[in-house]
C-alpha positions as CSV (number, residue, x, y, z in Angstrom):
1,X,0.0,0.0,0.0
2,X,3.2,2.3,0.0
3,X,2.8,5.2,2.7
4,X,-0.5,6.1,4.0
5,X,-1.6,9.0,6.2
6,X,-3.3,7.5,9.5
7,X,-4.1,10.3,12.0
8,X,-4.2,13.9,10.8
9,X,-5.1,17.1,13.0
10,X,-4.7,20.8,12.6
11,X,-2.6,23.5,14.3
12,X,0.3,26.2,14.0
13,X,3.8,24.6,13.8
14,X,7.0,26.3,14.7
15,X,10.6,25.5,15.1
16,X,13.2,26.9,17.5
17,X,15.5,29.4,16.6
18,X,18.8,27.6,15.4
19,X,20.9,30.8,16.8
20,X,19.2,30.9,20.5
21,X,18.1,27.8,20.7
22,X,15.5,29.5,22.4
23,X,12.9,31.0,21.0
24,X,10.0,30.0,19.0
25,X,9.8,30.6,15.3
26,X,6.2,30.3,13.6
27,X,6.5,28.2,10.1
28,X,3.1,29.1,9.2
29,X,1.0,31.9,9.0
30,X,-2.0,30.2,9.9
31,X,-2.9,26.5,10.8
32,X,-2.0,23.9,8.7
33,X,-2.4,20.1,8.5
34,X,-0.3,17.9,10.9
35,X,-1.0,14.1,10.1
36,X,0.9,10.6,11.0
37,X,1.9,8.7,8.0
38,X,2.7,5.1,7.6
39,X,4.9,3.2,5.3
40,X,4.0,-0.4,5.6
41,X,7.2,-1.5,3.1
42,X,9.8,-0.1,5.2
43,X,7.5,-0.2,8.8
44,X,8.5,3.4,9.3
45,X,5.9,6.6,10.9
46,X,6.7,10.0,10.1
47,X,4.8,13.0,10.9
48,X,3.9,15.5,7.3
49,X,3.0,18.9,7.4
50,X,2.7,21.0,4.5
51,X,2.0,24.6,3.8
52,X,0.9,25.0,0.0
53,X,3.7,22.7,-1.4
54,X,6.6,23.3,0.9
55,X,7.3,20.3,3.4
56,X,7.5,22.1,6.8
57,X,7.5,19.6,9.1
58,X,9.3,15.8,7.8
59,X,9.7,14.1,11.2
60,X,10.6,10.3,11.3
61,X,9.4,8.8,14.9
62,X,12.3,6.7,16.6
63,X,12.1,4.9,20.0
64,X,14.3,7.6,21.4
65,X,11.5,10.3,20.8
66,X,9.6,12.3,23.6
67,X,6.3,14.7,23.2
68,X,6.6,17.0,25.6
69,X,3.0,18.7,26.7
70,X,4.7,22.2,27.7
71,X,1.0,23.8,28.2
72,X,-3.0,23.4,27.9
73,X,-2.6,23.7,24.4
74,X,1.4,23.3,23.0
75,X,3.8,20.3,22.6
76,X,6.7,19.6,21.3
77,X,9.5,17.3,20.3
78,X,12.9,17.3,19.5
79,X,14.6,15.7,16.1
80,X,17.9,14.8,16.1
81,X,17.8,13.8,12.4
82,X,16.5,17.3,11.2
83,X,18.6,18.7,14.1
84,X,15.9,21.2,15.3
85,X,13.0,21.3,17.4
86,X,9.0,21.0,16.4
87,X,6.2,22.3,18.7
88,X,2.8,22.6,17.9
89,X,-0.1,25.1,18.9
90,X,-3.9,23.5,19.4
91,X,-6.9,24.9,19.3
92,X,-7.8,23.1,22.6
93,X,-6.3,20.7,25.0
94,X,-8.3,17.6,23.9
95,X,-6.3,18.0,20.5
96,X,-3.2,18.2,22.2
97,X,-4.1,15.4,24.4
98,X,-4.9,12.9,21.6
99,X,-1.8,14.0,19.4
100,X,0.6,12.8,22.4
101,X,-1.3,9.7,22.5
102,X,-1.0,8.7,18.9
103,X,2.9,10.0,19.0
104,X,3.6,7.5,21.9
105,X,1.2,4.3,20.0
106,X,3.3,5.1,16.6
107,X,6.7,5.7,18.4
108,X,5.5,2.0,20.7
109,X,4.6,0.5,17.0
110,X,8.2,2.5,15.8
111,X,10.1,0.5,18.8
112,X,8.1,-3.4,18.4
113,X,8.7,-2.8,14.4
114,X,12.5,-2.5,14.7
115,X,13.0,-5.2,17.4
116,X,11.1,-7.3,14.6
117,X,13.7,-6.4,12.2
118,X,16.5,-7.0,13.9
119,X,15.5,-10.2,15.1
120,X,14.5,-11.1,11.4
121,X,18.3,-9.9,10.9
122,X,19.9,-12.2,12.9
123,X,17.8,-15.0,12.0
124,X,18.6,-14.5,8.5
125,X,22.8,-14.1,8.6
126,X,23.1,-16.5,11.8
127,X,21.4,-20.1,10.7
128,X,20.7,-22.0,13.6
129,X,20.0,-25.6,14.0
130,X,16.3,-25.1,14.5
131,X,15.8,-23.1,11.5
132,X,17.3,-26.2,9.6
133,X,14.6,-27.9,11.1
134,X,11.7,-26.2,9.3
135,X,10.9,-23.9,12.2
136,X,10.7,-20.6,10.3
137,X,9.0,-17.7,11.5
138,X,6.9,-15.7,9.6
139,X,7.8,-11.7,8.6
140,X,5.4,-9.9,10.9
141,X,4.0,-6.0,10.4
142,X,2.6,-3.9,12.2
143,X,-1.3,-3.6,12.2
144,X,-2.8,-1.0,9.8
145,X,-3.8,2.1,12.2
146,X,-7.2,3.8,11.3
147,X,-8.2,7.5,12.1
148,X,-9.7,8.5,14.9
149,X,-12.9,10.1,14.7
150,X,-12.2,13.3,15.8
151,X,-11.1,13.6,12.2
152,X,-14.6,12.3,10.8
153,X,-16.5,14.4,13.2
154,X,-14.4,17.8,13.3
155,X,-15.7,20.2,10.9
156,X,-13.2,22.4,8.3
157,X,-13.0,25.8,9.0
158,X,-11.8,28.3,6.8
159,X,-8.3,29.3,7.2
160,X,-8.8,32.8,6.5
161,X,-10.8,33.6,9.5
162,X,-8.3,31.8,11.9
163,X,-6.0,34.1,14.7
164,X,-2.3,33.5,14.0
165,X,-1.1,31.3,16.7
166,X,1.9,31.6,19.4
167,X,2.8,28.5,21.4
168,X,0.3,29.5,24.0
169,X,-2.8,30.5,21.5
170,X,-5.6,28.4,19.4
171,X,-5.3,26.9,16.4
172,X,-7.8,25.6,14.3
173,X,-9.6,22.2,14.6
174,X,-8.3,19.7,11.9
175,X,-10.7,18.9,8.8
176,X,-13.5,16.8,7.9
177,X,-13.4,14.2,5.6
178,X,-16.1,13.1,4.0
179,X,-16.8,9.0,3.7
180,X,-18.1,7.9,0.2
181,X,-20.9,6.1,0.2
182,X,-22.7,3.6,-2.3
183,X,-26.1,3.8,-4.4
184,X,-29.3,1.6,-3.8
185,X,-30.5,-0.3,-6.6
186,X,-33.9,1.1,-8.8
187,X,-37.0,0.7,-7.4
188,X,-39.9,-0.8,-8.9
189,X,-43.6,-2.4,-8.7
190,X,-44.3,1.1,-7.1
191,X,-48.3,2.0,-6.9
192,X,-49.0,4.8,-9.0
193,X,-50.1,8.1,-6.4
194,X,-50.1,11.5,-7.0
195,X,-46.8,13.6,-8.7
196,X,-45.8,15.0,-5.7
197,X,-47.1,11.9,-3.4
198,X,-44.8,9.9,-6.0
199,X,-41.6,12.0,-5.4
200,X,-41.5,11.8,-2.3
201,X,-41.9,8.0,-1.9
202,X,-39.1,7.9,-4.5
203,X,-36.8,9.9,-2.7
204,X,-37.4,8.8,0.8
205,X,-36.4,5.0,-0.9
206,X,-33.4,6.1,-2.3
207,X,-32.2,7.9,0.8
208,X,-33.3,4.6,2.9
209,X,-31.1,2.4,0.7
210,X,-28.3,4.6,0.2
211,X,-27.8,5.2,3.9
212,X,-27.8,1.1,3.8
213,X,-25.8,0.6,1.1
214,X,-22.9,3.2,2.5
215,X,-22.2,1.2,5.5
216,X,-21.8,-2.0,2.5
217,X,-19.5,-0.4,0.9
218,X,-17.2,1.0,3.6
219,X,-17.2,-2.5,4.7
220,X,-15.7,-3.7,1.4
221,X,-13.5,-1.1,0.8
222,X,-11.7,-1.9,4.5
223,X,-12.0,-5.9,3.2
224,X,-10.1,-4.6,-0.4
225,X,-7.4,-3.1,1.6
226,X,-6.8,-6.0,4.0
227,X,-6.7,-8.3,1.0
228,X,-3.8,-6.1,-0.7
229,X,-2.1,-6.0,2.5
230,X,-2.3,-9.4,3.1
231,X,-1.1,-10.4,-0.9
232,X,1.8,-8.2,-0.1
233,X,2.6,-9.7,3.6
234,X,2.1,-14.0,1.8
235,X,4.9,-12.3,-1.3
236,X,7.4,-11.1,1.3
237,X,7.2,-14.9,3.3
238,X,6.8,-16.1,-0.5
239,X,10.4,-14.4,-1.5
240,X,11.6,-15.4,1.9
241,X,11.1,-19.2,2.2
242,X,12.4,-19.3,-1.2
243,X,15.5,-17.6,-0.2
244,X,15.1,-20.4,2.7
245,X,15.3,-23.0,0.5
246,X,17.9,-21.8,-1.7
247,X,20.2,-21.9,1.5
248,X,18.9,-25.7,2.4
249,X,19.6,-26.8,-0.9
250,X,23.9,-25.2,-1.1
251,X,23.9,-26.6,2.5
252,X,22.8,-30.2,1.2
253,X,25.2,-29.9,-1.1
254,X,28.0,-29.0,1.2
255,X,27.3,-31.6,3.8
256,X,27.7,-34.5,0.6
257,X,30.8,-33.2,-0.4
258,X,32.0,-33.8,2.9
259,X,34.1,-37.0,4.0
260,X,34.2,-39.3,7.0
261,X,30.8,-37.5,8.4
262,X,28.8,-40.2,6.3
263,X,26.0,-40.8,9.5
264,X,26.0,-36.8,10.0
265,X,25.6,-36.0,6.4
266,X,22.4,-38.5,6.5
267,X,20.9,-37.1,9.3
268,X,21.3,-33.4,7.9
269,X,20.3,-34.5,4.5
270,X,17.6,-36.6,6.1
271,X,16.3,-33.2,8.5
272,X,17.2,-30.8,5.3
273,X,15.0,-32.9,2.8
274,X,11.8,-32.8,5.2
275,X,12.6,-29.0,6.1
276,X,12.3,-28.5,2.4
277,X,9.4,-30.5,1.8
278,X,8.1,-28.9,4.7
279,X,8.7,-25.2,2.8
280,X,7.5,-26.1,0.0
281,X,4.1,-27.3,0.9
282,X,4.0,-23.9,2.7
283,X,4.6,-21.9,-0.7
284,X,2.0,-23.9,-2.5
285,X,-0.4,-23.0,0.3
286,X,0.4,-19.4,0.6
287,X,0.6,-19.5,-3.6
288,X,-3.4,-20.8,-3.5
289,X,-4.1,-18.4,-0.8
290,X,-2.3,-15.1,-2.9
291,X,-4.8,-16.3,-6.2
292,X,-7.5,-16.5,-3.3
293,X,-6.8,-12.9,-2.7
294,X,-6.3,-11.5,-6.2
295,X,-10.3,-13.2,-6.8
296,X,-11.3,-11.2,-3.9
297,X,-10.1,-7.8,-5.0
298,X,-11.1,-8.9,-8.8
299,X,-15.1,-9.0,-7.0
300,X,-13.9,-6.2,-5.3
301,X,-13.5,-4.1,-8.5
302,X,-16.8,-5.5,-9.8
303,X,-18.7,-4.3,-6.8
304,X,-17.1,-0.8,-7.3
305,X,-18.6,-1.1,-10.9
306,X,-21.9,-1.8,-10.0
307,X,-22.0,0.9,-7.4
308,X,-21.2,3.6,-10.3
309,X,-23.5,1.8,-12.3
310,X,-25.9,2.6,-9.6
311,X,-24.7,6.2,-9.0
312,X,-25.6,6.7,-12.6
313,X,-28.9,5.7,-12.4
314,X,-29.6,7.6,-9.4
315,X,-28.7,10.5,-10.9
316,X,-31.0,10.0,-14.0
317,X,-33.8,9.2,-12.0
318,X,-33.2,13.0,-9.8
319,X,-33.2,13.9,-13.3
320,X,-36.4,12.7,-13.9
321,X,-37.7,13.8,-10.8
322,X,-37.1,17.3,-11.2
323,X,-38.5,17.0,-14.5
324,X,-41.7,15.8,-13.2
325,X,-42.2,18.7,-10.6
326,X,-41.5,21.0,-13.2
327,X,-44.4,19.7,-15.4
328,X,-46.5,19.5,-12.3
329,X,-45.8,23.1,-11.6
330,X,-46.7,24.4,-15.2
331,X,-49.5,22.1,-15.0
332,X,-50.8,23.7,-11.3
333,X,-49.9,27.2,-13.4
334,X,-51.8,26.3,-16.0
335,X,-55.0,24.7,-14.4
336,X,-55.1,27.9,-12.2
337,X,-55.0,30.5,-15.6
338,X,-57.9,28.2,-17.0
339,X,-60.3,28.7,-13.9
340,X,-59.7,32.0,-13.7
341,X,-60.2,32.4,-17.3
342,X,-63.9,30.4,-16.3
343,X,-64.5,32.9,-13.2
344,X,-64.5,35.7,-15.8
345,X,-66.4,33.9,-18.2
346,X,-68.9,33.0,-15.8
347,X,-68.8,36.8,-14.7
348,X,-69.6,38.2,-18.0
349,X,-72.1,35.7,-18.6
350,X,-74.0,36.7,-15.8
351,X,-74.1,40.1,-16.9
352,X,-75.4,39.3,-20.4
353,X,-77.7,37.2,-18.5
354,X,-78.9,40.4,-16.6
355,X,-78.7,42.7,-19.4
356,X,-81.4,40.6,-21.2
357,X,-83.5,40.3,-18.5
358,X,-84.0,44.2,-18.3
359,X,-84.4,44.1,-22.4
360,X,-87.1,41.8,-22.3
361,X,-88.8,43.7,-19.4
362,X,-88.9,46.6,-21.4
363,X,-90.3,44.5,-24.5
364,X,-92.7,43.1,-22.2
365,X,-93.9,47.2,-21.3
366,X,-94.1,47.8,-24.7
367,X,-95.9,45.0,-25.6
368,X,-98.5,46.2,-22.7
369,X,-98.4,49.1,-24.1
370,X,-99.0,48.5,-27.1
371,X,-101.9,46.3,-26.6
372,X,-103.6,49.3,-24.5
373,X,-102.8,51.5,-27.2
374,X,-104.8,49.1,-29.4
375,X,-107.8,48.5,-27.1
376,X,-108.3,52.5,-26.4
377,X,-108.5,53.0,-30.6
């Protein structure tokens, strides 16, 4: 996996003077990134910060460090590689607080990782008789260190609004990171309802299934990391059996070349022989296991396919959402013009209506009228 940041915070870092030795000098104007890396190839933990793209803080962590706590809210520590001295301003104590704790887990992890080595060292150039016997032990590493979730829960806050720090001041709180999360699969069989009824079913589905479906995929992405680690951890005891067996086999060959050590040479080739046998059903089980692994992060892959297959399709059917309550609303527009397009209608109606009421009362006079007229003559 190469190197991989594990922990990561934010404050103001500053370095002591190289003339005095004693005062503080601020590396950054305002508070930057501090994060714990991890190199798995070479077990080694640094600590990287960077302001734009110049490397202000390059710290490897060796048993021989100390974080000192100095107050509520500074640290520091001293590098004898980078012959200077870091120290750190926080924002609160509870920062500095978990900070120290991670610098003396990694600078424990720093310590168990190069007692590993050097015992793997000395196995390796000093041979002993049990390791001609087949008892090899396995390459260990160090267990892969997640963040803590202070960094999931810690929102980012804008740098520009921040107080320039001094080893007794604030600093900012470190960023958030947002987790990716999968899609749900397409609904279907839904009843039909009303446009905006319908909508909100939809969404209230996808947001069900998503939520669901994030916690899946979180799951296999930690599963597709282990599996590369692991492939990574079986080729390093693969490369060193075979070196192993390469040894056994010049060693066989010594002890025949040997005279007057005929019932030695037996036993050794005897001991050598199942030590190599031994080995080599070990490679051919680790061998089935790596092609194990490589299937897993093959499915792995394929799942990361479908779930873009299924962001894709969650985003047409928003799409088509949006669409819908737009022809909904120029529908509501619409039906609203046309009855009050009828309330006038109706209006004028009733005004023709009352206009020819008073037309044929005056016909009606005039007939009377007329008929009078008629009756008098």
């Amino acid at each position: 996996m190469g190197e991989q940041p594990i922990y990561s915070t934010r404050a103001h870092v500053f370095q002591i003077d190289p003339n005095t030795k004693k005062n503080w000098v601020p590396t950054s104007k305002h508070a930057v990134t501090v994060s714990y890396f991890y190199d798995s190839t070479r077990n080694v933990y640094r600590i990287i910060s960077l302001d734009g793209s110049k490397a202000i803080i390059n710290s490897t962590i060796t048993p021989n460090m100390t974080f000192t706590k100095t107050s509520q809210k500074f640290g520091q520590w001293a590098d004898s590689r980078a012959n200077t001295v870091y120290g750190l301003g926080f924002s609160s104590e509870h920062h500095l607080v978990k900070f120290a704790e991670k610098f003396a887990e990694f600078k424990e992890a720093a310590r168990l990782a190069k007692e590993k080595s050097q015992e793997k060292m000395e196995l390796t150039s000093t041979p002993s008789q049990e390791s001609a016997a087949g008892d090899i032990q396995s390459p260990l590493t160090p267990e892969s260190i997640n963040g803590t979730d202070d960094e999931r829960a810690t929102p980012d806050v804008t740098q520009n609004s921040e107080p320039r720090a001094e080893p007794t001041q604030n600093a900012l709180p470190f960023t958030h990171r947002p987790v990716n999360g999968a899609v749900p699969t397409f609904l279907t069989h839904m009843h039909p309802v009303a446009p905006n009824q319908q909508c909100s079913t939809i969404s209230k589905h996808w947001e069900a299934e998503l939520a669901a479906l994030k916690g899946n995929n979180a799951k296999l992405t930690a599963a597709l990391l282990e599996s590369t680690a692991n492939v990574k951890q079986w080729k390093q005891q693969l490369a060193a059996y075979q070196e192993e067996a390469e040894r056994l086999h010049k060693r066989v060959t010594e002890l025949e070349c040997m005279s007057g050590q005929a019932n030695v040479i037996k036993s050794h080739k005897t001991e050598l022989n199942q030590t190599i046998e031994e080995l080599e059903s070990t490679l051919k089980a680790k061998e089935e296991e790596i092609e194990r692994l490589k299937e897993e992060v093959d499915n792995a892959h394929q799942l990361q396919a479908q779930r873009d297959s299924l962001t894709q399709k969650l985003l047409e059917t928003e799409t088509r959402n949006k669409d819908l309550e737009l022809q909904l609303n120029e529908l509501e527009q619409r039906l609203e013009s046309s009855q009050l397009e009828q309330e006038a209608f109706r209006k004028n109606l009733k005004t023709l209506l009352e206009i020819l009421d008073g037309k044929i009362f005056e016909l009606t006079e005039l007939r009377d009228n007329l008929a009078k007229l008629i009756e008098c003559s």
